[in-house]
C-alpha positions as CSV (number, residue, x, y, z in Angstrom):
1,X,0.4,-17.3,13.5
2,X,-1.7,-14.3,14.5
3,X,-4.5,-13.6,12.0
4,X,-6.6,-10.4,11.2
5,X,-10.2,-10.6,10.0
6,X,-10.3,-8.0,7.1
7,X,-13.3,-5.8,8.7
8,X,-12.7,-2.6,9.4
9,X,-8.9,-2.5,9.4
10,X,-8.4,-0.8,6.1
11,X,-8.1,3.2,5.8
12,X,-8.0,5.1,2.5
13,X,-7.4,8.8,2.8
14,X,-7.2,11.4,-0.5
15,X,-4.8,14.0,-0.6
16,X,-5.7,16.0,-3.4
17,X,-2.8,17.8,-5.9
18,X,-0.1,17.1,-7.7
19,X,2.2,18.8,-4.5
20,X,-0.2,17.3,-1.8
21,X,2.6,14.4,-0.8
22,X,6.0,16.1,-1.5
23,X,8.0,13.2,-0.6
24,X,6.6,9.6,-0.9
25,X,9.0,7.7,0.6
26,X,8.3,10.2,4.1
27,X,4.9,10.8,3.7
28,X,3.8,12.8,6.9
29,X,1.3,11.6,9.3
30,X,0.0,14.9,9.8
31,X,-1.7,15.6,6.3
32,X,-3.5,12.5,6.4
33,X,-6.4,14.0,8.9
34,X,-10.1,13.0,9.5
35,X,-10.8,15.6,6.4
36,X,-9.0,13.2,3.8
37,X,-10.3,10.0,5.2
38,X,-12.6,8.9,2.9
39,X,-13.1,5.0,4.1
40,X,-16.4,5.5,5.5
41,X,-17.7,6.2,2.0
42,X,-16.1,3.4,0.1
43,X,-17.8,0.2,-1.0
44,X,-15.9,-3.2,-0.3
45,X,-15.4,-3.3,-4.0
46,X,-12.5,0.0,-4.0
47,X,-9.2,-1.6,-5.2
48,X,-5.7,0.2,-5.2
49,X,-2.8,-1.6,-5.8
50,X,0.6,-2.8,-7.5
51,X,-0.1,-4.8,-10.3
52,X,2.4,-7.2,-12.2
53,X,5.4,-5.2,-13.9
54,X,6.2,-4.8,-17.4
55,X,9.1,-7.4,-18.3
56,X,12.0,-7.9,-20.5
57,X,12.6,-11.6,-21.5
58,X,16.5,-12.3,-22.8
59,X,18.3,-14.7,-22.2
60,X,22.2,-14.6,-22.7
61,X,24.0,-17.6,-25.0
62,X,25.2,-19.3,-21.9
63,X,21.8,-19.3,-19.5
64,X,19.6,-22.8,-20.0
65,X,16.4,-21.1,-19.0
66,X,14.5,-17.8,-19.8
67,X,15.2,-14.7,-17.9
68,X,12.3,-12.6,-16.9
69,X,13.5,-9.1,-15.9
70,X,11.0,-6.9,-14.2
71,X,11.6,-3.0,-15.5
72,X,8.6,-1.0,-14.7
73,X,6.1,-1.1,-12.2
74,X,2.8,-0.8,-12.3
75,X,-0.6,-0.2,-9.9
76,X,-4.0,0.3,-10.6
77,X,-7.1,1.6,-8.8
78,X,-10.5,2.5,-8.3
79,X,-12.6,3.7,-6.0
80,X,-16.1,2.7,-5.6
81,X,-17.9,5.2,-2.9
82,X,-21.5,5.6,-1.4
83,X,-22.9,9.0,-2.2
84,X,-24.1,11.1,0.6
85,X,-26.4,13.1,0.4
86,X,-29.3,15.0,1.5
87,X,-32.6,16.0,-0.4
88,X,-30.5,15.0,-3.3
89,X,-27.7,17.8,-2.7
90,X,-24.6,16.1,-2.7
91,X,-22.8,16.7,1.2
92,X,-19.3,18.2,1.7
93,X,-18.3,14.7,2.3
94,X,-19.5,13.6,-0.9
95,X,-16.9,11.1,-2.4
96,X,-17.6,13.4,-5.9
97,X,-17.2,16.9,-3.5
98,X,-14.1,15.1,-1.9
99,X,-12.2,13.7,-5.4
100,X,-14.3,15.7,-8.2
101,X,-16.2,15.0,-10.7
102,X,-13.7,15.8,-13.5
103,X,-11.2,13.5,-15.1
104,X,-7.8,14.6,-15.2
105,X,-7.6,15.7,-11.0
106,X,-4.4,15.1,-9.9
107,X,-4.0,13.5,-6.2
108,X,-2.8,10.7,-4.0
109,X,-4.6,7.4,-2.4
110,X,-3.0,6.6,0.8
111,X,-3.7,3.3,2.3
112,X,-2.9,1.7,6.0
113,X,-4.0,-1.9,6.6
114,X,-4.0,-3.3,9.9
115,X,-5.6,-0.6,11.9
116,X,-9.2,1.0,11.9
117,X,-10.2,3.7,10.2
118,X,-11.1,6.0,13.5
119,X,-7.5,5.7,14.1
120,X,-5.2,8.4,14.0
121,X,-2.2,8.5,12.0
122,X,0.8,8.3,13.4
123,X,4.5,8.5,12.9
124,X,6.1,4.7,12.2
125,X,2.7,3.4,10.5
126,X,3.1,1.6,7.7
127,X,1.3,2.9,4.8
128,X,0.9,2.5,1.1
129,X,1.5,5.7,-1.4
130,X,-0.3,6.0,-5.2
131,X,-0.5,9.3,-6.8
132,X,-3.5,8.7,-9.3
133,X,-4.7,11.1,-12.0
134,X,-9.2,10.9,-12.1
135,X,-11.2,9.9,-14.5
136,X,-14.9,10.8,-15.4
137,X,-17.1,9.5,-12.4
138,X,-19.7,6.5,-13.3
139,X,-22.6,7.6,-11.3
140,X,-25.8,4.9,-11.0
141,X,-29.5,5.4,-10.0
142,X,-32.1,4.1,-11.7
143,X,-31.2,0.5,-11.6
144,X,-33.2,0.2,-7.9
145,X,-30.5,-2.7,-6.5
146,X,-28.9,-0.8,-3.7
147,X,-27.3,2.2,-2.6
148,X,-26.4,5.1,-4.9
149,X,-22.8,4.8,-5.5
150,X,-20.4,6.6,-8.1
151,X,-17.3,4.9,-9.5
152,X,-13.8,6.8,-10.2
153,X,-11.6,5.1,-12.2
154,X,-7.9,6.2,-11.6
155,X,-5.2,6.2,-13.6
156,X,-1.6,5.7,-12.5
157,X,0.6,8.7,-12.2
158,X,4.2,6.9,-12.0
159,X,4.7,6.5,-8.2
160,X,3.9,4.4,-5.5
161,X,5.1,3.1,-2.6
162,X,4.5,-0.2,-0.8
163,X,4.7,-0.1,3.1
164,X,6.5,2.8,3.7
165,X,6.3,4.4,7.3
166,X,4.9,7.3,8.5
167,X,7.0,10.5,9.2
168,X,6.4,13.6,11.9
């Protein structure tokens, strides 16, 4: 069985807006440009994904074991970025210039595993698709145990896709 070591194969990109992806299920390879790639800035500990569903548990009279129905989905994320800046002016690549530094920003986390993040998208990838509403940043400094990161907790927006391929 052919293996992959989980270092540097894993690109996130931001599209921002509720219109920024119009279809999900076709996402196009075109809009998710070096401008929207914002891997280099995340820390290791960035999470996006599907999460267990809500269930409904009935049984009918003639069944001799539970039933577990899965009837809505569910994902989670957040992302957890190295800030960039100089003389303490936040860049243009800033992950709080790139998301914002509001809650309530609409926008989409696409993700491709499998690949490195210098590589360009292209149609027939596989990619993952979560459209995500912000929340209010977490910035730290102060605590003098690393890098200056900022934390932006994201709440799910009612669609994703798992593995879906990459359009023209």
């Amino acid at each position: 069985m052919a293996r992959t070591i989980d270092l540097n194969v894993t690109t996130y990109w931001w599209i921002p807006g509720d219109a920024g992806i119009a279809n999900p299920d076709a996402v196009s390879a075109a809009i998710l440009t070096a401008g929207t790639n914002i891997s280099a800035h995340l820390h290791s500990s960035t999470s996006v994904n599907a999460t267990s569903s809500d269930t409904v548990s009935e049984k009918g009279i003639t069944d001799v074991a539970n039933v577990v129905t899965p009837i809505i989905g569910n994902y989670e994320g957040t992302l957890v970025g190295f800030r960039d800046m100089t003389a303490g002016v936040p860049s243009a690549t800033d992950l709080l210039t790139l998301v914002g530094k509001t809650a309530g920003i609409l926008g989409w986390v696409v993700r491709r595993k499998g690949l490195a993040s210098g590589t360009a998208a292209a149609v027939a990838q596989l990619v993952d698709v979560f459209k995500f509403a912000t929340d209010n940043p977490s910035v730290t400094g102060g605590q003098g145990d690393g890098m200056l990161k900022t934390t932006i907790p994201l709440f799910q927006q009612g669609v994703f896709r798992i593995e879906t391929a990459l359009v023209a």
